[in-house]
N, C-alpha and C positions, 0 to 999 in steps of 0.2 A: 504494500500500500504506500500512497506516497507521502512524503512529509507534511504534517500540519502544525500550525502554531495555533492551537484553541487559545484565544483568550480568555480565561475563566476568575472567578473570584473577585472580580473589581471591583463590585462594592465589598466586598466584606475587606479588603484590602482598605478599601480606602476609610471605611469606617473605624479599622484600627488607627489609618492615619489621622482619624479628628479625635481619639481617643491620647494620642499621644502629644507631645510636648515638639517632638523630631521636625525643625522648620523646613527638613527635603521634602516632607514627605506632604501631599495637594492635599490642600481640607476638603471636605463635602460640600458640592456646590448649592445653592440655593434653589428653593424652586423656581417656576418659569413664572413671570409674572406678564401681562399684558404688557406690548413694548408697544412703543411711540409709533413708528413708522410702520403699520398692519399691512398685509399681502393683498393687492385690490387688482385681480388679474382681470384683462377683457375675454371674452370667450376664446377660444383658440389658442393664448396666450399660455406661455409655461415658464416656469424656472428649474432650476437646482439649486438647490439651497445648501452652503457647509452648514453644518450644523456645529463646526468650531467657529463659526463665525459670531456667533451668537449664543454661548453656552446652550448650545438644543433646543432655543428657544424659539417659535414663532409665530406670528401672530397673522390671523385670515381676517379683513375687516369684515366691518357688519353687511349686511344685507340689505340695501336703499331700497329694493323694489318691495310695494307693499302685494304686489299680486305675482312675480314670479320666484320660484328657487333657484341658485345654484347649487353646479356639482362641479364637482372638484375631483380628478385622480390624484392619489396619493402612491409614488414609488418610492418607498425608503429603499434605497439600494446601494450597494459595495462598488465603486465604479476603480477599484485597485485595479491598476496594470500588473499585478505580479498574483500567482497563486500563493493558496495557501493561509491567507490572510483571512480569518472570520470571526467576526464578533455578533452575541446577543445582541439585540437591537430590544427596544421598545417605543415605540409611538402612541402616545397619550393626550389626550384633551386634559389640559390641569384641572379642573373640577370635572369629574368626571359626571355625568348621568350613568344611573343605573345602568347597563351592561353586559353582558360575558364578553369575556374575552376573544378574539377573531383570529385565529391562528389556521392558517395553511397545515394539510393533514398531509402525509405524506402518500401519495399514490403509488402501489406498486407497477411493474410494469409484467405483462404478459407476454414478450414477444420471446420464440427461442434463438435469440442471436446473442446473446449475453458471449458465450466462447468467444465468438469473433470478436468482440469489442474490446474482449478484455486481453485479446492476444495483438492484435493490432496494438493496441495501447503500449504492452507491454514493447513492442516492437518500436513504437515514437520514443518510448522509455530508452531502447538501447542508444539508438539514433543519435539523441540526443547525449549519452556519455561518452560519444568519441572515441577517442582512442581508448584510452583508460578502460571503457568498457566491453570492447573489442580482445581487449589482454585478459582482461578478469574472465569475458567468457570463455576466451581460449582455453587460459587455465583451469578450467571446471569443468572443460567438454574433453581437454586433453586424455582424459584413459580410454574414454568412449571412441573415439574422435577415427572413422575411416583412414584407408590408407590416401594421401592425396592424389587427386588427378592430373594426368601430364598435363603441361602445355598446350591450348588449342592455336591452330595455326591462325593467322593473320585471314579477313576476309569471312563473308557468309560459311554458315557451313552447307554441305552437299546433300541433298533428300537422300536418305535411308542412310547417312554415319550412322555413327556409334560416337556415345560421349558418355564420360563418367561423371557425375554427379554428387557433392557431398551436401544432403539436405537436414536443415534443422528439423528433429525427430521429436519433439516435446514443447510442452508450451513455454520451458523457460530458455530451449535453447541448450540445454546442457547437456545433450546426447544427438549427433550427428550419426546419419544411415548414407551408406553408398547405394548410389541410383546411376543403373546405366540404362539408358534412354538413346531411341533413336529419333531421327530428321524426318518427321510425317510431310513437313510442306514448308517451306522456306516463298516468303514475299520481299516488297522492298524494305521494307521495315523490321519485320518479325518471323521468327524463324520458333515453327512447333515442335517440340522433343516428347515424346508417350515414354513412360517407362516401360522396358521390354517384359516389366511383370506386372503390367496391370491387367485386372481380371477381362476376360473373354466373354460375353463379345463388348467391345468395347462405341468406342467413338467409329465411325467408318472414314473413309479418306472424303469421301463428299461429307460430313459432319466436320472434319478438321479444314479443308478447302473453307466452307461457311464460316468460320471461327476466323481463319485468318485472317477471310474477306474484311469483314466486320472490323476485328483489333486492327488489319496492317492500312487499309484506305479508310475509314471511318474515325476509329478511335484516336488512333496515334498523330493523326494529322490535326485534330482537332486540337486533343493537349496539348503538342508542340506549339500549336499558333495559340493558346494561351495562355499556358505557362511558360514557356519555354523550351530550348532543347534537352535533349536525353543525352546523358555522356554517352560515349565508347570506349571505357577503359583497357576493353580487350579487342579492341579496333575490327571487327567484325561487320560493323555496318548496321547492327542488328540487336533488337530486344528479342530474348530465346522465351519463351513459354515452353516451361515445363512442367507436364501434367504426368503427377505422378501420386501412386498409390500412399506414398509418406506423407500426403497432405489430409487425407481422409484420416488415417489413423492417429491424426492428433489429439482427437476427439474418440473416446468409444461410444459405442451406438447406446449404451445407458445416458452419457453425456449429451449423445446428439438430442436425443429425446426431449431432454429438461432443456436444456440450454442451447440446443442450436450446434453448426456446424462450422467448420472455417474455408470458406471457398475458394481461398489464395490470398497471397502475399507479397510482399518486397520486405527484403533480407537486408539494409543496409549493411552490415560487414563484406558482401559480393562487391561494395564498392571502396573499401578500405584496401588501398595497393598494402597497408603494412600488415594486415591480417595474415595470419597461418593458413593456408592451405588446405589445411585439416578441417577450417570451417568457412572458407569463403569458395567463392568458385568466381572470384575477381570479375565480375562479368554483370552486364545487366541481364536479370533474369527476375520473371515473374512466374511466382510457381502456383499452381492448381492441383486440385482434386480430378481425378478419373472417372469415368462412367462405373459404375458397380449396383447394378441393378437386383442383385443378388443379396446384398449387403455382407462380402466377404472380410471386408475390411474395416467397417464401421456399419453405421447407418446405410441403407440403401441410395443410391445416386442414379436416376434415369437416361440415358441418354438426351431426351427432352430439358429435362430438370439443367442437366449440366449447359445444355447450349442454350439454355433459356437466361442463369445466372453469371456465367464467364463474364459476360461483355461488360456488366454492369461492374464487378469486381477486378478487371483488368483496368478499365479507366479512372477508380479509385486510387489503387496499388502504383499504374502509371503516375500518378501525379506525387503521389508522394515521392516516389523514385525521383524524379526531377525536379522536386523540391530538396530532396537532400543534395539532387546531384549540384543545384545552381550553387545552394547555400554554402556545402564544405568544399566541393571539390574545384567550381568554379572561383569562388571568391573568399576561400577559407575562412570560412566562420564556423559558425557551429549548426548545427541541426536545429530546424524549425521549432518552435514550444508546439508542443501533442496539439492543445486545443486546434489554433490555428491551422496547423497540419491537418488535421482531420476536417475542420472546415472546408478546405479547398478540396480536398475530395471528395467529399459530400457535394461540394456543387461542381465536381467536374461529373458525377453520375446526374446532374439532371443537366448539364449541358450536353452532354451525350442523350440522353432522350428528347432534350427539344430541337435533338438534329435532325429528328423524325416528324417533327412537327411543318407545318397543318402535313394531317392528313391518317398517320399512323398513331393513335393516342395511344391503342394497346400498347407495343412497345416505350412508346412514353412514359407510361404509368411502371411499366417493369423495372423503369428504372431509377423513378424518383417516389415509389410507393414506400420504399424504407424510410425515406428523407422525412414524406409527408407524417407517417407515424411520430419519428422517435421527437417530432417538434410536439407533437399531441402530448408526449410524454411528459416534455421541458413544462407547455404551456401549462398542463395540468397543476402543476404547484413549483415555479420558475423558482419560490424563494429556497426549495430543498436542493437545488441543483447549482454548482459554480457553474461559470463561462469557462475562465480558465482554470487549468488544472496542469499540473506538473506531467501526467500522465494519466494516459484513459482508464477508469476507474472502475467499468467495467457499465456503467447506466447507458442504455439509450436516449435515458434524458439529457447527459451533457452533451452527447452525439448531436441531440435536435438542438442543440442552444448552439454551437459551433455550426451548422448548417446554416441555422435561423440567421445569427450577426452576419455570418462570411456574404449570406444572400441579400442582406441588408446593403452591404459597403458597396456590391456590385450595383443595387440598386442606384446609390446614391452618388458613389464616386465612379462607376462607367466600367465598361464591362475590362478594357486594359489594365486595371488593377490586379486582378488576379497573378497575373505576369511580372507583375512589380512586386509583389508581394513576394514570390519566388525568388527574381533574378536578383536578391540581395544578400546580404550577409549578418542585417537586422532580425532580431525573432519577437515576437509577440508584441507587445501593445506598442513598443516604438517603432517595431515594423508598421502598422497599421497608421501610427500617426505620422510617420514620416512620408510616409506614400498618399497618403489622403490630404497631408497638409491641413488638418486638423488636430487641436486637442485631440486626446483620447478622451479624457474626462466627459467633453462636449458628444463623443461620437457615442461611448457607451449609454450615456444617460439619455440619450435622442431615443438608440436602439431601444433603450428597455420601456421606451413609451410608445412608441411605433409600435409594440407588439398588444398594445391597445387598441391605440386608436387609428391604425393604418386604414383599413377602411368601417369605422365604426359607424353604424347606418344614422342618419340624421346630422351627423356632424363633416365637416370638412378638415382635414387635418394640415397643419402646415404638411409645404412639402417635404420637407428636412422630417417629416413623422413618418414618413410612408415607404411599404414594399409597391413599388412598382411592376413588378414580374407576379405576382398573387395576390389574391382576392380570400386569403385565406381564411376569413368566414362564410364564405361560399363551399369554399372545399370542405369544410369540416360539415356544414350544417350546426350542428351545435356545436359555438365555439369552444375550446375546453378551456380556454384562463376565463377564469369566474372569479372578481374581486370579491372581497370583504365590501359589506356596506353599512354602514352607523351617519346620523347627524353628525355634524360638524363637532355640536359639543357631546359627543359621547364617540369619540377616537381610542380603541383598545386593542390596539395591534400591538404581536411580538413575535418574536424568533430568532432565526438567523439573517446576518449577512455576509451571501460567501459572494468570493472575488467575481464584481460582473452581474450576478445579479441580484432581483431585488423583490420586493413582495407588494402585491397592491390589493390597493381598496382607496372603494369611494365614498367620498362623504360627501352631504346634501348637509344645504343650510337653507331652510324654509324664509318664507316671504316675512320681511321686517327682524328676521333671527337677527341676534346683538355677533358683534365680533368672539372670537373664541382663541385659546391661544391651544398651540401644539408642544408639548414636551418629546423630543427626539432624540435619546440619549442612550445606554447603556443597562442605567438603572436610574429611579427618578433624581438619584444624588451625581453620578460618576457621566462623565463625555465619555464617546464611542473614542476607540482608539484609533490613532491616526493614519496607523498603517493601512484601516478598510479601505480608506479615502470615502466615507457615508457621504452618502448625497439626498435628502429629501427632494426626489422630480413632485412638481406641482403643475397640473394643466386644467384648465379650466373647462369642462365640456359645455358648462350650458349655465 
């Protein structure tokens, strides 16, 4: 799991500190009181508010109109650039009216793709330790570890070689299988290798022919023009696709059951020139699962099945691959941060389906049906789920919130961003700000109100609020973010704030209602700590 810094005990902390004499140590702040300058937004109108700006204090004027209400969205949200950072939050009317408490429940998730989430994840995780963790695997995979494969010569290889293969055999990597695999079809782009032991009958040569078709003039041409280029480390000409039976048995058919299966991958140590042998195959290669209709080796896998999910998993897999390849190999930096990473591949599988568009929706849908879920998942209760994360943590839901921003930015800053993103040496929120030419601060707090009111019926939203590519309470039918809703003066929100996102609810102030103030703090005595970067979003619906 990855590293977190809970923030815990702050009030009880700081009440020993008004307990003591110790002048380091912050006394307990006072309550919120009505401030001078109250919040008198016009309709459409929004803020962020620091909530150090104003010891958590803040004040909504009164209500002029004797005949209509306002409403108000409230996002107390974490708008931090870095993972890892979360604090209890609560938001309070200081006199409160009678009440319960409004707190976001946690939704679980039903989907079986949990495996793949949390093996990909694992995989940004490597990515991301560079060399260092290229060594450490070496050293852990070393007793297990094949004997390594020769040298492959310079140039495509030829339909029907032979090549040796050493493929990671577990979900941590720490045991490597040798895979000899031959050349089913070689394009200009992408060259197919079957392992010589995957079960019978398998894929046909017109099922592999179709597959190429698809990855070598549809898919590859597409990422490349918008991410960018795909290295050649083993100067071939060519991304190898290898489909082999070590990919299904990452997972046993008990496994695949509950949680889903792993349909392929990108291996970044394949592109570390200083990796051992034993577990790179220095080369760009994209590896898959085999037809096994039998379920010899896992879960069952159809011929159908497999040529229906490759394309969608290969233009995933592809973007990552030349996301690490722009980041470390082209301009030495480091490896993209997960979220991010995972974002771009998430919308490189529905830029791939809307290559189909007008006209072929079926395939559309094949390929942005995971995307449309796992955002169902986020929207369900956005404030249980970070944006970012050090690494994928295993939820669909941070998957959907990583799809959801990355689709936002393409919205709003053009679709050549994606490319920019990539072809840098920047990772996470200052990649984003630096490319967008925006705060971050500004673009996450914008984001996490866009997933209101982008098209919310009756209202108009600035445009800076809005997805432009979806109509996403059309697609759902019933939207799934459902805010909290209380009067103005009876606000009794709490939870968490983790990095990115945030938790909402509306509050209504009826006709002639008096002004009211908001407490937004930690605990009614203690400020949110700084590292969340807390931002109270405020927009006025109506």
């Amino acid at each position: 799991m990855p590293k977190r810094r809970w923030v815990v005990g702050v009030s009880s902390l700081l009440g020993a500190a008004a307990c003591s004499k110790d002048p380091r140590l912050a006394p307990l702040l006072p309550p919120c009181t009505a401030s001078a300058n109250a919040i008198n937004l016009d309709t459409a109108a929004y803020l962020a508010i620091d909530p150090a700006a104003d010891s958590g204090c803040v004040t909504f004027a009164a209500n002029p109109s004797v005949v209509d209400s306002i409403e108000y969205l409230l996002v107390p949200q974490s708008a931090a650039g870095t993972f890892g950072d979360s604090a209890r939050f609560q938001l309070q009317t200081v006199t409160l009216a009678a009440a319960p408490p409004l707190v976001q429940a946690v939704i679980p998730s039903s989907s079986p793709r949990v495996a793949a989430v949390q093996f990909d994840g694992y995989l940004r995780h490597l990515a991301r330790s560079g060399a260092a963790g290229v060594a450490a695997l070496a050293r852990s995979a070393a007793a297990a570890a094949p004997t390594p494969a020769a040298p492959q010569p310079a140039g495509p290889p030829s339909p029907g070689s032979l090549r040796r293969f050493t493929v990671c055999a577990n979900l941590t990597c720490s045991k490597f299988q040798a895979v000899t695999a031959r050349v089913s079809t070689v394009g200009t782009h992408i060259a197919i290798y079957v392992d010589t032991l995957a079960p019978k009958p398998g894929l046909d040569s017109a099922d592999l022919d179709t597959l190429k078709q698809v990855f070598d003039s549809r898919l590859y041409s597409l990422a490349t023009a918008t991410f960018g280029a795909v290295s050649d480390i083993d100067a071939n000409s060519v991304v190898i696709v290898l489909m082999t039976g070590v990919v299904n048995k990452l997972v046993s058919a008990a496994t695949c059951q509950s949680a889903g299966f792993i349909a392929g991958f990108f291996y970044s140590p394949d592109l570390e020139l200083t990796a051992p042998a034993s577990i790179s195959n220095h080369g760009e290669v994209f590896y898959s699962i085999v037809a096994d209709s039998a379920g010899t080796l896992s879960c069952r896998h159809s011929r159908t099945q497999v040529k229906r999910i490759l394309p969608g998993t290969f233009v995933h897999e592809l973007q990552h691959m030349i996301n690490y390849g722009q980041h470390v190999l082209v301009r030495a930096g480091q490896a993209e941060e997960g979220w991010l990473d995972e974002g771009l591949s998430k919308y490189a599988e529905e830029l791939a389906g809307r290559s189909y568009l007008p006209g072929d929706t079926a395939t559309f849908l094949q390929y942005v049906n995971n995307n449309v879920y796992d955002a169902q998942q986020y929207l369900r209760a956005p404030g249980n789920s970070p944006l970012l994360i050090e690494f994928d943590q295993g939820t669909l839901a941070e998957v959907g919130a990583s799809w959801l921003f990355v689709r936002y930015l393409v919205d709003q800053y053009g679709d050549s961003l994606p490319g920019k993103l990539d072809q840098t040496p920047l990772n996470g929120a200052v990649n984003v700000a630096t490319q967008t030419g925006q705060d971050y601060t500004t673009i996450i707090t914008r984001w996490a109100l866009a997933n209101w009111v982008s098209d919310l019926p009756g209202f108009t939203a600035p445009p800076e609020l809005k997805y432009t590519s979806w109509h996403f309470r059309a697609e759902y039918g019933s939207y799934p973010l459902v805010p909290s809703t209380s009067a103005g003066s009876a606000v009794d929100v709490s939870g968490w704030l983790r990095s990115g996102s945030g938790v909402y609810h509306r509050a209504f102030q009826g006709p002639s209602a008096p002004a009211f103030t908001l407490s937004f703090r930690s605990s009614p005595s203690a400020l949110l700590p700084l590292a969340v970067v807390a931002r109270l979003n405020v927009i006025r619906i109506r």
